[in-house]
N, C-alpha and C positions, 0 to 999 in steps of 0.2 A: 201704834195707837189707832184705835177705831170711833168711830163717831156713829150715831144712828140715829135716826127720825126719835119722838119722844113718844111717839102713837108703837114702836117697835120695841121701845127699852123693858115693857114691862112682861111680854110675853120670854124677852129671852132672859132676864129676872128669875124668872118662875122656871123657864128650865134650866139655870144655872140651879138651884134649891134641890131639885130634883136629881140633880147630877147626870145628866142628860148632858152626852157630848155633843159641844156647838163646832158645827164643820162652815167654813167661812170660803167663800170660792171667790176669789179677788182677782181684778185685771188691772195691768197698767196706765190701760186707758181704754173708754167703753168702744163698744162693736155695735155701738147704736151712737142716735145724736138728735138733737130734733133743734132747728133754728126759727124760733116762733116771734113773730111780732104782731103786735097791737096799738096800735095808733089811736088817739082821740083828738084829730086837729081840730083847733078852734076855738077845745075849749077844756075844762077842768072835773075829769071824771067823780061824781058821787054819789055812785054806787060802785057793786063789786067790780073786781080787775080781772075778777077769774075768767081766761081765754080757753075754749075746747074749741080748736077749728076741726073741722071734717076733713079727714086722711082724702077722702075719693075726690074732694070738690076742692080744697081750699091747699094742698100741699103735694109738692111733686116729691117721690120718693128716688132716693137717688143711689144706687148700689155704687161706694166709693173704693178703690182699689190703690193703696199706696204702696209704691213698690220701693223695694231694696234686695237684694243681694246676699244681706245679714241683719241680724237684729242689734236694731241700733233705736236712738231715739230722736224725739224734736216736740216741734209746737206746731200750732196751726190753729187760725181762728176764719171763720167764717165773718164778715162787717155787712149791717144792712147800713146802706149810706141813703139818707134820707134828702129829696130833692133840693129841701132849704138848706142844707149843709153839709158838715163832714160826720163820720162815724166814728167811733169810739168803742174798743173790745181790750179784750184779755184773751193774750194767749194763750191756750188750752194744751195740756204735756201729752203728745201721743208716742206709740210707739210703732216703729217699722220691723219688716212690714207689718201691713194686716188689710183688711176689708171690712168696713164699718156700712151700717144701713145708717142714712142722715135721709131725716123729712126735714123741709123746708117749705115755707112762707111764702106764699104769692104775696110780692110787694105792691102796696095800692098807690095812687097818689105822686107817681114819678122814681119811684125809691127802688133802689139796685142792689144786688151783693156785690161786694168785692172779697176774696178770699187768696187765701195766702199759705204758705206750708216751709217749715226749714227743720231739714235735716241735721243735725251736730250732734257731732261727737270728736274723735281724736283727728280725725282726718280733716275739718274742720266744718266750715257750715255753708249750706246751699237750701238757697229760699227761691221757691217757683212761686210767682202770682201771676194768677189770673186777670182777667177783662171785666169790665162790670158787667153784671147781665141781671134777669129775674129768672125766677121758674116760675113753672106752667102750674096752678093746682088739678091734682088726676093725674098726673104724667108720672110714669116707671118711667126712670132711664140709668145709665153707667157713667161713671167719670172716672177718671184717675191722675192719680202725682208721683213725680218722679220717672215716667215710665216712658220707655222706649217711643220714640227717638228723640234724645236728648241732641240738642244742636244749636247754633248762634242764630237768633232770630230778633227781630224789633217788637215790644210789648207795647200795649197802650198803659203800663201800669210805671214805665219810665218816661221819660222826656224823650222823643226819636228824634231820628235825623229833620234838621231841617236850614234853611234857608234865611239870612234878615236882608231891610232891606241896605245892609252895606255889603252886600256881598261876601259875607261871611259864611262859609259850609263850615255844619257842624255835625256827626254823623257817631251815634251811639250804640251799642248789640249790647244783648244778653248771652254770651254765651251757650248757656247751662237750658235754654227752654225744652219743656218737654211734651212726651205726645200726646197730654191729656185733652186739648184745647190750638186751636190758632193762634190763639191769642193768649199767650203764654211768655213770660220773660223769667229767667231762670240767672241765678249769678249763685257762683261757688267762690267763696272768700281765699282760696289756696291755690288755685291754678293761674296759669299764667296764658294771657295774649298781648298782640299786636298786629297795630292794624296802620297801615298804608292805601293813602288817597294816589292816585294819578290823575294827571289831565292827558288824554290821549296817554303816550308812554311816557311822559317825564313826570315824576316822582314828585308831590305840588305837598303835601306834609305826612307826616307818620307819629306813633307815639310807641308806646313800649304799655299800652293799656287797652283798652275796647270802644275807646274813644277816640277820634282826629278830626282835627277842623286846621280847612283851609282859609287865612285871610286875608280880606281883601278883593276877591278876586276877580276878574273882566267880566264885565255886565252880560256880553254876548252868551249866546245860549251855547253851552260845552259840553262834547261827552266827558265824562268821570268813571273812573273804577274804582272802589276798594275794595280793601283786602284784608281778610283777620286772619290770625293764627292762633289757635287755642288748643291747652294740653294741660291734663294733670295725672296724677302718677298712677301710671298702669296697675302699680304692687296694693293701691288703695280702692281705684275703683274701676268695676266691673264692667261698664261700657263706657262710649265716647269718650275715649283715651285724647282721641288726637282732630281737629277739626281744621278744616283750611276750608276759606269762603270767600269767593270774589261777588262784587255787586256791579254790574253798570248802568248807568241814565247818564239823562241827562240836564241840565240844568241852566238857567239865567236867570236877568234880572227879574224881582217880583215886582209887583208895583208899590207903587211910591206912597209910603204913608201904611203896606201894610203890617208893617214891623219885622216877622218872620211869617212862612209859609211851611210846612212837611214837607219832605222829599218820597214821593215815591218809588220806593223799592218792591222789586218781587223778589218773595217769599219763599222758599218751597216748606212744606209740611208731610211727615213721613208718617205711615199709618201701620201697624204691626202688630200679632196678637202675640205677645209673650205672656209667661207666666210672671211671678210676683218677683224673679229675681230677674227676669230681664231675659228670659230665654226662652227657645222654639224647639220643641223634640227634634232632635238628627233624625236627617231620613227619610222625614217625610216632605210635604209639599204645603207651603203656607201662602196666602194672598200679601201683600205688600203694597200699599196706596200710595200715592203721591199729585201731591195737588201744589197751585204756586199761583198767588196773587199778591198783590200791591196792599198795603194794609187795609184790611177791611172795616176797621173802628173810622176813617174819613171819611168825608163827604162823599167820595165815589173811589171804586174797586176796578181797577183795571187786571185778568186773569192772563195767566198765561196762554200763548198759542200752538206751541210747541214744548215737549220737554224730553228728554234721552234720562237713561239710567241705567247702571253700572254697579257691577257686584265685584266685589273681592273676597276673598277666605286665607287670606296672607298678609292680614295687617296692610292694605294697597300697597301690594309689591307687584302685582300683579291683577286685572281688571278683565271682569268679562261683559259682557253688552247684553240687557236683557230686554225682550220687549215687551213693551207699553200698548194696552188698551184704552182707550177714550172713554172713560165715564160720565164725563158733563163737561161744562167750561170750567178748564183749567186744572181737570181733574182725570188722573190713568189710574189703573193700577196691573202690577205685574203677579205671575203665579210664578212662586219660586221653586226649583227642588232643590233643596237643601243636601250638603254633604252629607253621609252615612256617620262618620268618624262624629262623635259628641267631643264635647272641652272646646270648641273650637270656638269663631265668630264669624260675625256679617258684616264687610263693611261698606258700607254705602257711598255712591257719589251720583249727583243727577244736576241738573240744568236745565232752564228752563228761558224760554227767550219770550214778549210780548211787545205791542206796539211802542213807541217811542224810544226804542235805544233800551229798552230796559232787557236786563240780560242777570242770569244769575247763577253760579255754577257752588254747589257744596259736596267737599270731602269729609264723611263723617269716619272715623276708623274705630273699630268695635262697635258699631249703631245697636245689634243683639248678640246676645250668645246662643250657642247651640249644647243641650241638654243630653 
């Protein structure tokens, strides 16, 4: 069944009469998008509603790139959340991959996007969200979902680690975030982790989930490690098969009366040009970012001062040491040459250390594939 505007129905009327073959060109889900708002605070519009903002001054256009491996499907809605409260949308059915052009709204008045995307199908469902943020109106720029490098990371779009004041640690990951954004939390309903707290080496709680909280525990200021392990089925999906991540700070009491506090952790963030399935031509030689800071959605960002990085092409059975360039605080990136041999993959492991005990080491296995 088709539906059409009532200003359309009459001209293809007329060439149905005519017998004039109507050729119909239909997509799953559009390769354009436009997310407009118009607001009248205050007070109760009457006159017209009709909105034409200006593409060059009032809308940043944004080349969106979702990646997958195979074609598959999902939803995804874009939320303008408006400073006096919460948002409200409908998710919208897209399909993977593809590259859609989306213009979007400079929000006035306080008000943010928040946006969201999940992949499902048989292998089951994995939903990345993003951070709040606005665009710029006039601004070209790139984004993408789903895309290389998928790894365990803290979102500001979850609850993160943090601290009360009875001395309770509580400390939560996303798995599944990807390399669209920092600020990124990603969770796949099908795969499996666990994750272990230490104090110093003994072993203070664990769980069999992406979760662990220690309670109770001694006021004094302590180093801590954890530890995640995450994996799901190589036979379904095409990168980050396998993920191991230690974290360490350190941590005491917060003050009295402030209920809970964040823990900060550093980060790392891995940067990669793949194509749409997650892959880099064999053979040649590609650039590879890496940056590591403490969440940058709080009050203040402590970056990395150091960081090492390590390549494998054997599923980490074997690891070679690449080196790192300085690009800013807290920010390298390495020139890779890539094996000759295509089918193959890249796996990643880097670390990164900054002031106060904070330390942080991640094993990604399959981060990209080789084409």
């Amino acid at each position: 069944m088709l539906s059409v505007r009532t200003s359309q129905a009459a001209d293809l009327l007329a060439q149905d009469k005519r017998g004039k073959e109507l050729v119909i060109d239909a997509q799953g889900s559009p390769r354009y998008l436009y997310d407009l708002v118009s607001r009248h605070p205050d007070r109760i519009p009457n006159g017209s509603l009709a909105y034409a903002p200006d593409p060059d001054r009032d809308l940043e256009k944004l080349t969106t790139s979702y990646h997958s491996d195979r074609p598959t499907t999902g939803y995804g809605y874009r939320y303008d959340v408006p400073a006096y409260g919460a948002s409200v949308g409908l998710n919208l059915d897209e399909n993977y991959p593809m590259v859609r052009t989306e213009w979007v709204d400079h929000l006035e008045g306080g008000g943010t996007w928040l946006e969201d995307h999940t992949m499902w199908d048989s292998r089951g469902a994995q939903t990345i969200t993003g951070g709040l943020l606005n665009h710029t109106g006039g601004k070209s720029s790139t984004s993408s979902w789903f895309s290389p490098v998928q790894h365990p990371a803290v979102g500001s779009a979850y609850a993160g680690p943090f601290r009360d004041s009875n001395n309770n640690l509580s400390l939560t990951f996303t798995p599944y975030s990807d390399g669209g954004a920092v600020d990124r939390a990603g969770l796949l309903d099908t795969s499996t982790s666990k994750t272990a707290m230490y104090q110093g080496d003994t072993l203070v709680a664990q769980s069999a989930n992406r979760t662990v909280r220690a309670q109770r525990w001694p006021a004094e200021a302590l180093p801590y490690r954890v530890v995640m392990d995450s994996a799901r089925d190589a036979a379904d999906w095409h990168t980050t098969v396998r993920s191991h991540s230690e974290w360490g700070f350190t941590s005491g009491a917060i003050a009295s009366g402030a209920g809970r506090e964040p823990l900060k952790l550093l980060q790392p963030h891995f940067g990669v040009d793949t194509d749409l399935a997650g892959d880099v031509a064999s053979g040649h030689r590609t650039e590879l970012t890496l940056s590591a800071s403490t969440q940058q959605w709080l009050d203040s960002t402590t970056y990395a001062d150091s960081a090492t990085l390590s390549v494998s092409y054997d599923d980490g059975a074997t690891w070679q040491a690449v080196s790192l360039d300085r690009d800013g605080r807290g920010a390298w990136s390495a020139d890779l040459k890539l094996p000759k041999k295509p089918g193959g993959f890249v796996s990643l492991k880097a670390t990164a250390k900054a002031a106060n005990g904070l330390t942080v080491e991640q094993e990604v296995i399959r981060a990209f594939g080789l084409k």
